[in-house]
DOKOL-211158 format. One line per field, with one value per atom (N, C-alpha, C): residue number from 1; atom name; x, y, z. Coordinates in Angstrom, 2 decimals. Layout:
BEGIN
nr = c(NUM, ...);
atom = c(CA, ...);
east = c(X, ...);
north = c(Y, ...);
up = c(Z, ...);
//
This chain:
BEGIN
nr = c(1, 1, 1, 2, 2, 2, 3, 3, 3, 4, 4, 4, 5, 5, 5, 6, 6, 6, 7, 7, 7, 8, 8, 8, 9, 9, 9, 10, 10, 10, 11, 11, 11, 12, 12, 12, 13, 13, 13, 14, 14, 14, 15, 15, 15, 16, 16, 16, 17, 17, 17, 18, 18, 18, 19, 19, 19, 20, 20, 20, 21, 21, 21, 22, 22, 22, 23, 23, 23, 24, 24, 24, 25, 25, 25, 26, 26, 26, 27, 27, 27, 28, 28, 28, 29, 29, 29, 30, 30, 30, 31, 31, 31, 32, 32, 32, 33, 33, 33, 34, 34, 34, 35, 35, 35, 36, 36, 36, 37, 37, 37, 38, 38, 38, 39, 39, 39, 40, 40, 40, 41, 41, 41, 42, 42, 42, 43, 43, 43, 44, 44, 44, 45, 45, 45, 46, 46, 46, 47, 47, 47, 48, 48, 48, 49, 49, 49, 50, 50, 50, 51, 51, 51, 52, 52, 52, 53, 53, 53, 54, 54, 54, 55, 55, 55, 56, 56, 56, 57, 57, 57, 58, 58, 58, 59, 59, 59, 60, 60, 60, 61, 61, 61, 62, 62, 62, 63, 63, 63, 64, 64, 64, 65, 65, 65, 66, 66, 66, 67, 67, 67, 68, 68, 68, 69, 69, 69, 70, 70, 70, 71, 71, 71, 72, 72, 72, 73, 73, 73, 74, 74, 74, 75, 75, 75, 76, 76, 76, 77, 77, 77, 78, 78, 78, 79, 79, 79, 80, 80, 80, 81, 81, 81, 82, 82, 82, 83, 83, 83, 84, 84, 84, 85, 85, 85, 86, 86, 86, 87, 87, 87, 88, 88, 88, 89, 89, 89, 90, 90, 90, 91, 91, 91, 92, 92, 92, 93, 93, 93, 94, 94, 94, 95, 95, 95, 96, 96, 96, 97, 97, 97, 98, 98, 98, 99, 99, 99, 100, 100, 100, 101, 101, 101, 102, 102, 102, 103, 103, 103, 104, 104, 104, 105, 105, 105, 106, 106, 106, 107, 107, 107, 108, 108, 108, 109, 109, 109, 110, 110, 110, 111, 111, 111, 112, 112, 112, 113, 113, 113, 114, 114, 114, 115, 115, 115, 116, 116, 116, 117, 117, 117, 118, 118, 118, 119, 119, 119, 120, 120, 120, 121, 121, 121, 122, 122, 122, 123, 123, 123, 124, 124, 124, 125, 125, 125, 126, 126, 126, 127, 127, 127, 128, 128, 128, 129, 129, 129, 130, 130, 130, 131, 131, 131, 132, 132, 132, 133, 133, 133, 134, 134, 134, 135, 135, 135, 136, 136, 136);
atom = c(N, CA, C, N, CA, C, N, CA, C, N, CA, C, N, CA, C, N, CA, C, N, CA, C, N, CA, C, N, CA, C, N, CA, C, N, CA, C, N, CA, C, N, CA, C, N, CA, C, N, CA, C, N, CA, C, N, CA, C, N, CA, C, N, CA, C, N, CA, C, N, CA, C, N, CA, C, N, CA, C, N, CA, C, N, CA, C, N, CA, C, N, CA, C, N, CA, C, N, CA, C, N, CA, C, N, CA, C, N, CA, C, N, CA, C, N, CA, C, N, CA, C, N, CA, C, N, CA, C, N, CA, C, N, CA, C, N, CA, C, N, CA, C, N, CA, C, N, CA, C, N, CA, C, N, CA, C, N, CA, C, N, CA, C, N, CA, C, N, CA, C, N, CA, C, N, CA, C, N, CA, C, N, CA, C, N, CA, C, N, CA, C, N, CA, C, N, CA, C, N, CA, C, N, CA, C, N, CA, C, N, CA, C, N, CA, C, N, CA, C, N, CA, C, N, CA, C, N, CA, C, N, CA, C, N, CA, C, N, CA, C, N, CA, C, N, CA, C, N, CA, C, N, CA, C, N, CA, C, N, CA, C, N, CA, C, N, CA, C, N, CA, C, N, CA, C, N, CA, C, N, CA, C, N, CA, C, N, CA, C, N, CA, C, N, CA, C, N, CA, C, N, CA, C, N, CA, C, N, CA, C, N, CA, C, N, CA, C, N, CA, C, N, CA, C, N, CA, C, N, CA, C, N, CA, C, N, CA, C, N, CA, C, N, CA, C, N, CA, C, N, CA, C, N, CA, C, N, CA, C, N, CA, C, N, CA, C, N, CA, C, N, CA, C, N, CA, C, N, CA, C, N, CA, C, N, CA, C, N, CA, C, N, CA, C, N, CA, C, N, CA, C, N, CA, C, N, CA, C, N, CA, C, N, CA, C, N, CA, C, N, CA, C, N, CA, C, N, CA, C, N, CA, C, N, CA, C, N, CA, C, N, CA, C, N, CA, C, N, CA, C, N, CA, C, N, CA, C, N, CA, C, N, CA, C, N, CA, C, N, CA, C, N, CA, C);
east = c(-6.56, -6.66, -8.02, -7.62, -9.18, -9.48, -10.89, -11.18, -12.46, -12.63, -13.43, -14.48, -15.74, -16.12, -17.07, -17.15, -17.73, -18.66, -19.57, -20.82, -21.92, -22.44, -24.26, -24.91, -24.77, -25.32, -25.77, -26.96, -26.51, -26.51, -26.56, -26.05, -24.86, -24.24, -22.87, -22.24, -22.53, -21.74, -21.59, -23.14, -23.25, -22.43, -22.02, -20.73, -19.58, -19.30, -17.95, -17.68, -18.53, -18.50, -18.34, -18.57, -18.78, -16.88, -16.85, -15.59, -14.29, -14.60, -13.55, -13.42, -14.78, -14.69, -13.51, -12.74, -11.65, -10.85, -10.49, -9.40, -9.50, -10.24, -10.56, -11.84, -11.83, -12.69, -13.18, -14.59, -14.93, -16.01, -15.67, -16.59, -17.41, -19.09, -19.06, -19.70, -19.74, -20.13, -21.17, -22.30, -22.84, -22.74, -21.81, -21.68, -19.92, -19.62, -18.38, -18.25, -19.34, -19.53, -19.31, -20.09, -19.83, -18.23, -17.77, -16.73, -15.37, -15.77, -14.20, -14.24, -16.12, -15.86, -15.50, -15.68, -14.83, -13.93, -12.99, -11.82, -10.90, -11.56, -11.23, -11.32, -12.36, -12.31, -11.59, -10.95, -10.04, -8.79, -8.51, -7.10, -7.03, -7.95, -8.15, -7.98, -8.35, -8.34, -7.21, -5.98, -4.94, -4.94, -5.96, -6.48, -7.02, -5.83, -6.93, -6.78, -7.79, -7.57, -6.46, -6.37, -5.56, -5.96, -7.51, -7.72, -9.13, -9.12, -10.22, -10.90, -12.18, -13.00, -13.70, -13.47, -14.35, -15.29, -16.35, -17.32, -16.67, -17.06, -17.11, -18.12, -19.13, -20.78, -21.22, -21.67, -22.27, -22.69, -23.87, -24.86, -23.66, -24.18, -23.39, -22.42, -20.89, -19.95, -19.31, -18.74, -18.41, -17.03, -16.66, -15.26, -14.14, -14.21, -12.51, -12.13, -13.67, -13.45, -13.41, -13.91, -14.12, -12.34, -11.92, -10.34, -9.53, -9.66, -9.07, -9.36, -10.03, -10.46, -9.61, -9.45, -9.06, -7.73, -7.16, -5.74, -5.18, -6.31, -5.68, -5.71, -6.63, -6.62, -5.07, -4.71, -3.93, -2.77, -2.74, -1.30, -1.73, -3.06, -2.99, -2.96, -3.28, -2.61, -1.32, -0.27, 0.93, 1.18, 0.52, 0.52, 1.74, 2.67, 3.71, 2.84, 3.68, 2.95, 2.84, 3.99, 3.96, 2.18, 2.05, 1.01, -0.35, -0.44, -1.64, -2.85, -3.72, -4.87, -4.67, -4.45, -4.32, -5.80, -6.13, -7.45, -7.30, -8.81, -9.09, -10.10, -10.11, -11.51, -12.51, -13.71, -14.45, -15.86, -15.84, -16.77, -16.77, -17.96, -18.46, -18.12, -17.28, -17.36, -15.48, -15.26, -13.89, -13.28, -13.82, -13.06, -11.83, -10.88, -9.49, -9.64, -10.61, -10.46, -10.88, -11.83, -11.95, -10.64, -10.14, -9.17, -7.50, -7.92, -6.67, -6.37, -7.28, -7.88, -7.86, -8.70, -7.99, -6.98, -5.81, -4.52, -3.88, -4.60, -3.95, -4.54, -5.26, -5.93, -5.15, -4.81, -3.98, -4.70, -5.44, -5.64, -4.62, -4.62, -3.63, -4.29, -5.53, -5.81, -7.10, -7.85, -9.17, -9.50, -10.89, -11.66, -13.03, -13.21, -14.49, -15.97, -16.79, -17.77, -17.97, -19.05, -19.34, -18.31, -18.45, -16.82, -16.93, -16.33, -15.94, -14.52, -14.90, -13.94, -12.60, -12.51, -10.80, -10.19, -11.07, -10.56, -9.93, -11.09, -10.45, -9.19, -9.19, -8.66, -6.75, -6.83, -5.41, -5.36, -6.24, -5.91, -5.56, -6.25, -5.19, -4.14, -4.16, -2.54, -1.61, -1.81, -0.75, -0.43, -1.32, -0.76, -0.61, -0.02, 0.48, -0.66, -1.65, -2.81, -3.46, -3.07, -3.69, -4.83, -5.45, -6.40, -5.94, -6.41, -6.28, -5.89, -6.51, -5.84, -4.74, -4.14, -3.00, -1.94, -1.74, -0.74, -0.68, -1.40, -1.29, -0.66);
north = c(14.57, 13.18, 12.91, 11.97, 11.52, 10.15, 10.02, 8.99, 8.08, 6.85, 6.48, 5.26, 5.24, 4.69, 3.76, 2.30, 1.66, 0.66, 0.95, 0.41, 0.19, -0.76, -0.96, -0.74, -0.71, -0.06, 1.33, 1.90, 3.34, 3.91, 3.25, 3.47, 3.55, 2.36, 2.30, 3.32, 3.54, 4.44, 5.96, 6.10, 7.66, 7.73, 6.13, 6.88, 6.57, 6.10, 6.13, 6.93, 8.06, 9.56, 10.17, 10.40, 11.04, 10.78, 9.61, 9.25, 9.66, 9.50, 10.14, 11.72, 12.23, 13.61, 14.58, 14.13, 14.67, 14.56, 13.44, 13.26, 13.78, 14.19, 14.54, 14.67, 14.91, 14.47, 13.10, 13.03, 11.28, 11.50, 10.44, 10.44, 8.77, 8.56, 7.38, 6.19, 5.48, 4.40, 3.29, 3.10, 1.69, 0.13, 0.45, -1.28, -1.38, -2.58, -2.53, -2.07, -2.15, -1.88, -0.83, 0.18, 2.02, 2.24, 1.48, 1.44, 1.54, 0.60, 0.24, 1.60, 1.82, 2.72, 3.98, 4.27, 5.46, 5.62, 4.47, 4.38, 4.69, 4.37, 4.28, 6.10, 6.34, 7.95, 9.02, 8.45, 8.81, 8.95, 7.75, 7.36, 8.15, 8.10, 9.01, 10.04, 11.08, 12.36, 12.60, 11.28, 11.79, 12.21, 11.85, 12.10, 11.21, 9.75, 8.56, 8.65, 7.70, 7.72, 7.27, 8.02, 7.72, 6.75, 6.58, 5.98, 5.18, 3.65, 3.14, 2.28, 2.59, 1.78, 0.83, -0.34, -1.30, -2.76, -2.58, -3.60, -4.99, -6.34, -7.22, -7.98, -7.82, -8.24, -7.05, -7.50, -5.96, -6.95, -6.33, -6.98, -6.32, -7.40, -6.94, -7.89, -6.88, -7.78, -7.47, -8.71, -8.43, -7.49, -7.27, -6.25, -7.48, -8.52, -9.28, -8.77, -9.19, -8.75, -7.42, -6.81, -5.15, -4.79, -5.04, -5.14, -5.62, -6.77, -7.19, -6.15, -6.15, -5.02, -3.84, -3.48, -1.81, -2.06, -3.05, -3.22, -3.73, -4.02, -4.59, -3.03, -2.23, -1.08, 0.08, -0.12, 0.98, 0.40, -0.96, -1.69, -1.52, -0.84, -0.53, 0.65, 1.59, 2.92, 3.07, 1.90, 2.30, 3.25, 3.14, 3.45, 2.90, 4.02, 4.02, 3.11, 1.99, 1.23, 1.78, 3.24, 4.21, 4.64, 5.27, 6.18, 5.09, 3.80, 2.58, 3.33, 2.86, 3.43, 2.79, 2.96, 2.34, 1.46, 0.36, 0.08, -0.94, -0.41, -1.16, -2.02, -3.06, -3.81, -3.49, -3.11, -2.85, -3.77, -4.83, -6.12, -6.93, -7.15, -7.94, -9.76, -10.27, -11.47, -11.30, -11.50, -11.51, -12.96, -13.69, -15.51, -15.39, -15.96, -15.78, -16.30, -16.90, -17.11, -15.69, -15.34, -13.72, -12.69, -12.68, -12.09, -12.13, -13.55, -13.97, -13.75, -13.95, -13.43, -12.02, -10.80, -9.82, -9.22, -9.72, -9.12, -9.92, -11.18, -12.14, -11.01, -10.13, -9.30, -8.29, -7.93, -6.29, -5.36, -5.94, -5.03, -4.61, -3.05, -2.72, -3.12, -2.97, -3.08, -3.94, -4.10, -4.44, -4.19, -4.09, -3.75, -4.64, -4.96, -5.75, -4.80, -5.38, -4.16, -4.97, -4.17, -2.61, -1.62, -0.97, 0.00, 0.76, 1.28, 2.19, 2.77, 4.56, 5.48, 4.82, 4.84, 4.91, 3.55, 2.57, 1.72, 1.92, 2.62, 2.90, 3.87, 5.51, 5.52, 4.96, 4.08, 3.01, 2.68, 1.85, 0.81, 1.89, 3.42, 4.41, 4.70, 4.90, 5.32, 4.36, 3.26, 2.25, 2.06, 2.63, 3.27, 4.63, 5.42, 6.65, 7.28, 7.51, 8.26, 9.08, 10.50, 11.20, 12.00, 12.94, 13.68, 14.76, 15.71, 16.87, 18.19, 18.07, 18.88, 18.66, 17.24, 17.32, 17.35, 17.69, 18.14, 19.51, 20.48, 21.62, 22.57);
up = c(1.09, 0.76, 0.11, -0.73, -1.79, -1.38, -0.78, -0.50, -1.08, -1.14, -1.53, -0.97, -0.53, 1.11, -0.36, -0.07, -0.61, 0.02, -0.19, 1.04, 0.54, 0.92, -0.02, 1.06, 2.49, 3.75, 3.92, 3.82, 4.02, 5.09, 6.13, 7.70, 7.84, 7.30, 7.40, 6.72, 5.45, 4.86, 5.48, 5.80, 6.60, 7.71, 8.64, 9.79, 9.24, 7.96, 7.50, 6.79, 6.52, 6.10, 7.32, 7.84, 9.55, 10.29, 10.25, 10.82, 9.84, 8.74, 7.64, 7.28, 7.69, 7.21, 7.67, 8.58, 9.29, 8.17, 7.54, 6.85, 5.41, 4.49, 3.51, 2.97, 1.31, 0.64, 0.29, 0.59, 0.48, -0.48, -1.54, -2.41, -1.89, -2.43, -2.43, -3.37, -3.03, -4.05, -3.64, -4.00, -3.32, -3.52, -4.36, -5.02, -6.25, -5.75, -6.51, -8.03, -8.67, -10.00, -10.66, -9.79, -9.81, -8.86, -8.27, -7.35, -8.83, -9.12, -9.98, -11.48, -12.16, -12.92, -11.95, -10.75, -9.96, -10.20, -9.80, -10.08, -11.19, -12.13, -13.66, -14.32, -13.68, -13.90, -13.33, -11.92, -11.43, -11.59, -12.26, -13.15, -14.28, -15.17, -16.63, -16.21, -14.94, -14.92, -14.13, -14.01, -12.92, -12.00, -11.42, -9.93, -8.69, -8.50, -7.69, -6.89, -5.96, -4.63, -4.09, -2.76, -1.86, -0.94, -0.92, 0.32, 0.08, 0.11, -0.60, 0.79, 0.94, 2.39, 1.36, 1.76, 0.69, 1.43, 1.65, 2.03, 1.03, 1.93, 1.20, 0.38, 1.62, 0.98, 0.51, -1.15, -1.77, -3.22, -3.20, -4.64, -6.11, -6.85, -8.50, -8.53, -7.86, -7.55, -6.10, -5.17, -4.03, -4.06, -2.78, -2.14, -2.99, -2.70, -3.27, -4.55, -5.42, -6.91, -7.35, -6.82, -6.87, -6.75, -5.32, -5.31, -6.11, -6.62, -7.80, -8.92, -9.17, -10.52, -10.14, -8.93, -9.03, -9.09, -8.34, -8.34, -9.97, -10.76, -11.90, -12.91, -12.48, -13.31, -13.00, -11.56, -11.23, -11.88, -12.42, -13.17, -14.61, -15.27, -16.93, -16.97, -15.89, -15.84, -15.68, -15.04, -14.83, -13.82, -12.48, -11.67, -10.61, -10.59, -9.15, -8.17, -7.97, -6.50, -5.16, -5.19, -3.88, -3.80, -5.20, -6.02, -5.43, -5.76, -5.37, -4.14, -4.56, -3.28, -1.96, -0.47, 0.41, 0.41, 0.58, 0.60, 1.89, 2.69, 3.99, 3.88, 3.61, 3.79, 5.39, 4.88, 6.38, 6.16, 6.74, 7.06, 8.25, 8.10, 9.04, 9.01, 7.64, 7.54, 7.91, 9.23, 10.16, 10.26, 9.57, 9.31, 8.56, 9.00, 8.31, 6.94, 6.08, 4.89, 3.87, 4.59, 4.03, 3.79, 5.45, 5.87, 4.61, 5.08, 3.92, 2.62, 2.10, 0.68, 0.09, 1.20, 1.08, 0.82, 1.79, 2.07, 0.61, -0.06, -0.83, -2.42, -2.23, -3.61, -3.22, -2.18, -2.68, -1.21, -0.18, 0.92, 1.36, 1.70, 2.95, 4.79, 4.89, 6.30, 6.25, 7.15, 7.35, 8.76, 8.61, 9.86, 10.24, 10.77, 11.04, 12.00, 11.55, 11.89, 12.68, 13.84, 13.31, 13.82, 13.33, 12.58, 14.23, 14.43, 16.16, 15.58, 15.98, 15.18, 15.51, 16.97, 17.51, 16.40, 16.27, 15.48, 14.12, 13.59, 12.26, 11.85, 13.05, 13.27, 13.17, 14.17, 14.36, 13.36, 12.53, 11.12, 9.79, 10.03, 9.02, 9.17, 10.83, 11.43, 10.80, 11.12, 10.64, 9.02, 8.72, 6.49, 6.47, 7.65, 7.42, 7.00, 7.45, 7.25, 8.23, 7.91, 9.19, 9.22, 10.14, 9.60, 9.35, 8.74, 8.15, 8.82, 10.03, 11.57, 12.07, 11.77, 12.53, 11.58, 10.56, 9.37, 9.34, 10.22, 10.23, 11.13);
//
């Protein structure tokens, strides 16, 4: 699995490398900006993610728009909606207008920090996402 951890934290990002490393390759990103050209290079080389961790607060542009952007690119690639990146929002701003909004751009899950494995964990389980040990 190809993943992609989007974080302007670098605490955060270092245990959402740590907690993911089970499950694949994680590439990362510090800001939606380099986030969406990721994306875009991923698509060109027929190779996207499967699995997108995306902060909401982040300098440039935030997680909603960043999401919007990627979800609007995987529809000019013509991307199978099976094929779509699972994407989890992981933030600290847990108010249902955030919440809502997310799931209203194209989230599959969200998480509210601060992140605790077993949690994240569950919120992959529930998009069919396992780790890499137990497919074997």
């Amino acid at each position: 699995m190809k993943c992609l951890i989007v974080e302007d934290d670098a605490t955060s990002c270092k245990l959402l490398r740590v907690c993911m490393s089970r499950y694949g390759r994680c590439f990362e990103s510090p800001n939606g900006l380099l986030a969406v050209e990721a994306v875009r290079q991923s698509l060109e080389e027929n190779k996207p993610f499967d699995l997108i961790l995306l902060d909401i607060m982040m300098p440039d542009m935030d997680g909603h728009q960043t999401l919007k952007e990627i979800r609007q690119l995987e529809s000019e690639f013509h991307l199978d909606p099976d094929k779509a990146a699972k994407v989890v929002m992981v933030t600290a701003l847990g108010d249902a207008d955030n919440i809502m909004q997310a799931f209203r751009n194209g989230a599959n899950g969200f998480i509210i920090k601060p992140v605790r494995d077993e949690f994240l964990q569950k919120e992959l389980a529930k998009l069919g996402v396992t780790p890499i040990e137990s497919l074997q």
